[in-house]
N, C-alpha and C positions, 0 to 999 in steps of 0.2 A: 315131480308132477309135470308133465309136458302138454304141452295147448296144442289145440287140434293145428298148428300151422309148423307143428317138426318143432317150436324153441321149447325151454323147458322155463318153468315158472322156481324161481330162485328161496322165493318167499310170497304169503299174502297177507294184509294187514290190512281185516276191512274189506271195501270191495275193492282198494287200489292190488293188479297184479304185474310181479316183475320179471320179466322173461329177459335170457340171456341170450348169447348173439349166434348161438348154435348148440345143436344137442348134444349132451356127454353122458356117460354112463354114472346111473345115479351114485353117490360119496355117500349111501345111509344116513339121512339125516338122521340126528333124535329130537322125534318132538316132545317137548314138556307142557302145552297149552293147549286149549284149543283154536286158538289165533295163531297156532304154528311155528311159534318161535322153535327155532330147530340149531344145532348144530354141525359143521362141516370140519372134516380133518382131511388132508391126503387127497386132495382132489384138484383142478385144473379146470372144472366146469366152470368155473369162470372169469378164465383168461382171458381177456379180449371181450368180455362180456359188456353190453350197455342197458343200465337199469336206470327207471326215465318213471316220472310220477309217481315214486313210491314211498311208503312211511315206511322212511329207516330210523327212526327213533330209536335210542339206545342201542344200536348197530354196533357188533366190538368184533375187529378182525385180528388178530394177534398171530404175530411167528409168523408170516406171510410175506411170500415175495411181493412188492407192488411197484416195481417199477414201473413209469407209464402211467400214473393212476391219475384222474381227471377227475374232478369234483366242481362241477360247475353249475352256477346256476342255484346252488341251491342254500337251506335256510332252516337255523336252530340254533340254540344257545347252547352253551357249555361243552364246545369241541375240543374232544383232546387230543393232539399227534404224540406219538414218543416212538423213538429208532433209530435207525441210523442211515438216514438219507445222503444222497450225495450232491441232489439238490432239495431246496423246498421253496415253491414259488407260491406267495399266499392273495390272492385277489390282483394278480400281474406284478406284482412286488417279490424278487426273490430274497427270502428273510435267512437263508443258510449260513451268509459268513454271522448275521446278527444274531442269531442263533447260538453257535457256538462260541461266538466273543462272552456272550452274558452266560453259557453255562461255565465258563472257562474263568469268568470274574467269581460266579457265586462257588465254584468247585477248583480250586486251582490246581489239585493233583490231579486231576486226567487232562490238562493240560502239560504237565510234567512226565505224564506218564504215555501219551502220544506223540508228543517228540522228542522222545530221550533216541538219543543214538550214539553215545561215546560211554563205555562204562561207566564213568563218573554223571552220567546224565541217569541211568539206570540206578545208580543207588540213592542217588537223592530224589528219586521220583517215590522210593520203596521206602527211604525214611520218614518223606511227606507221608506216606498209603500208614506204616505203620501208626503214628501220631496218632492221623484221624481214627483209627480203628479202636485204639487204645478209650480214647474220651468216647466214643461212640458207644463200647462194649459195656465202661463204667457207667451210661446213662441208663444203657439196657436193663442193666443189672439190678437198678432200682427198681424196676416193674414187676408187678406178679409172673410167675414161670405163664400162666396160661395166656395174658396179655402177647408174649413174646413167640406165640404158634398162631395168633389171629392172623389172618389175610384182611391188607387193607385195598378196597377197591379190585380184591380181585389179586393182587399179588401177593409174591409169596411172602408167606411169615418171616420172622428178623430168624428165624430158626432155621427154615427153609434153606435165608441166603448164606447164611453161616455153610450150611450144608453144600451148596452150591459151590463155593466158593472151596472148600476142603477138594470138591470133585477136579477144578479148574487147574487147582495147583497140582492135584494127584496125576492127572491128563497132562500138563504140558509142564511142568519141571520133573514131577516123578517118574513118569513114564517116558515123556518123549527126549528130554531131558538129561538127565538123570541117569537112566535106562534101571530104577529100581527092580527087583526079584518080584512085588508083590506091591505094587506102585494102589493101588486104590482101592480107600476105604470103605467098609460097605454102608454108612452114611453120605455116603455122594451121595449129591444131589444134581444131576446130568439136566442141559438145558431140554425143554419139552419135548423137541423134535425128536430126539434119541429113542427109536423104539424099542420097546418093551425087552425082544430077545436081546434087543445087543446089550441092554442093560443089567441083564441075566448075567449076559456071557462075562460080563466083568465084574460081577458079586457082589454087584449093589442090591441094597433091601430099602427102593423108594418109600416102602408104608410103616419103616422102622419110625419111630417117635420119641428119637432121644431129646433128653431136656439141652439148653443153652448148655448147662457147663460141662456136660457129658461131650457134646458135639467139641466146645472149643478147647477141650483136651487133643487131640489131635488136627485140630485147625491150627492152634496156637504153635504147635510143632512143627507144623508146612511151614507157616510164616517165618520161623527159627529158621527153617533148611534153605527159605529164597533168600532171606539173610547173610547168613555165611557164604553162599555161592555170587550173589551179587559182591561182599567183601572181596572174592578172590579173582573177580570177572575179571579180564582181557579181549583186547580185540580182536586178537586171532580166537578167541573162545566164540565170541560174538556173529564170527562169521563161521561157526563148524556148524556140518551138519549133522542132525542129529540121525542115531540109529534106528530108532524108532517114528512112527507117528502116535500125536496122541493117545487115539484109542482108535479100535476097529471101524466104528462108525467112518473115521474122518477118511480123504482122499490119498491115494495112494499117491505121495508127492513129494519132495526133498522139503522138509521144515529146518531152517537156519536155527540155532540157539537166540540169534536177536528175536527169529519173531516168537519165538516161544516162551519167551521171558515177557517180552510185551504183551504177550495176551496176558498172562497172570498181573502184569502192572493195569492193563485197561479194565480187567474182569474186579479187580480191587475198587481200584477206580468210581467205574460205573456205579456200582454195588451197593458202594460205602453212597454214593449218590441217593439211590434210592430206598436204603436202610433210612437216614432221615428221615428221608422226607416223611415215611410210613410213621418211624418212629414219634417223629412231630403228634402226626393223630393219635396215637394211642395212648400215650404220655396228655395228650388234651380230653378223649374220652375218660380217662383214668381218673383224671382231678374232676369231673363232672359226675362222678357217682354219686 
């Protein structure tokens, strides 16, 4: 929608209207209301953009670059951040190291698993990763099969991440890595970004619906294979480059075996991070039936 003065109107809520800081070619919203809530994928209209008296109430922007992003001035309850900032400055207070110290207290393996840098740091980052996954898996386990495909808040199912996690290890040990014949399974689960064809082109079936134990038949077998390669790691292996990249999607660019091993310890990590916490709600809806 564009105002008679050349800006384009972002969103409206009511009679408040929010115009950006120049014109761009419309990203197809899809509206679902008639108050306009709409969604935006693959667009840049509003880079640089300044949106001023508007209800952005329940506002969700996910998988976006935001460096630069100012939020000033303004007023609501129940704000959430989550990413990976390189700073984060809250009411002129920058809260980043504090940040990290307490996710690093309540989570100690991505702690482990972001500064490992000698082989022996590496395999006990993967011994902590396996541990937690182990009690993690057996908690799951107690829950109904359907419990464990809900989306809490929006993210993905414990089934999902399982999924996610089989793609992460198939991309950057099996493929890049590795240089497997036939590196990825077609229960990958690719992060959202990854468009459709390239997701094709590596014979993933995104709307496949396999159960928990289906899935962690060959999850549980990736984790076996970073196992035995972390047991025989060296540091001249550490620093080889690998043959491959990931996948098509990624940059055409020399990937190290450290950092490609690191990304399967952060992606665990992270993961196993936010499999709890979900976990937590379901396992709490569950006992309240």
């Amino acid at each position: 929608m564009h105002t008679p003065n050349g800006g384009v109107a972002i969103g409206v809520t009511g009679s408040a209207m929010c115009v950006s800081s120049r014109p761009m070619a419309s990203p197809q919203p899809v509206c679902h209301a008639a108050w306009m809530t709409a969604e935006y994928a693959r667009t840049d209209r509003f880079r640089g953009a300044r949106i001023q008296l508007c209800d952005l109430a329940d506002l969700e922007i996910r998988d976006c670059e935001v460096s630069g992003l100012k939020i000033v001035d303004c007023y609501g309850s129940d704000v959430h951040l989550g990413g990976d900032f390189q700073r984060l400055v809250v009411n002129d207070v920058d809260v980043t190291l504090y940040v990290q110290a307490e996710l690093d207290r309540q989570h100690p393996a991505r702690a482990l698993a972001r500064d490992a840098t000698s082989p022996d740091d590496y395999r006990a980052a993967w011994e902590a990763i396996e541990t937690l996954w182990k009690v993690t898996l057996d908690r799951a386990g107690q829950l109904p099969e359907g419990k464990l495909h809900e989306r809490v808040n929006g993210e993905w199912s414990f089934v999902e991440t399982q999924r996610h996690l089989l793609f992460a290890s198939d991309a950057w040990l099996g493929n890049a890595v590795l240089e497997d014949e036939a590196p990825y399974h077609p229960w990958g689960f690719p992060a959202g970004g990854m468009p459709a064809d390239a997701t094709a082109e590596l014979g993933l079936t995104l709307k496949a619906t396999p159960t928990l134990s289906e899935v962690l038949a060959p999850r549980l077998r990736r984790m076996t294979t970073m196992r035995h390669v972390l047991e025989q790691l060296t540091q001249a292996e550490l620093d080889r480059t690998c043959g491959r990249k990931p996948a098509e999607p990624y940059p055409d660019q020399d990937y190290l075996v450290r950092r490609c091993l690191k990304v399967v310890l952060k992606e665990e990590a992270e993961h196993h991070r936010y499999a709890v916490r979900d976990l937590a709600v379901l396992e709490a809806s569950e006992r309240t039936r």
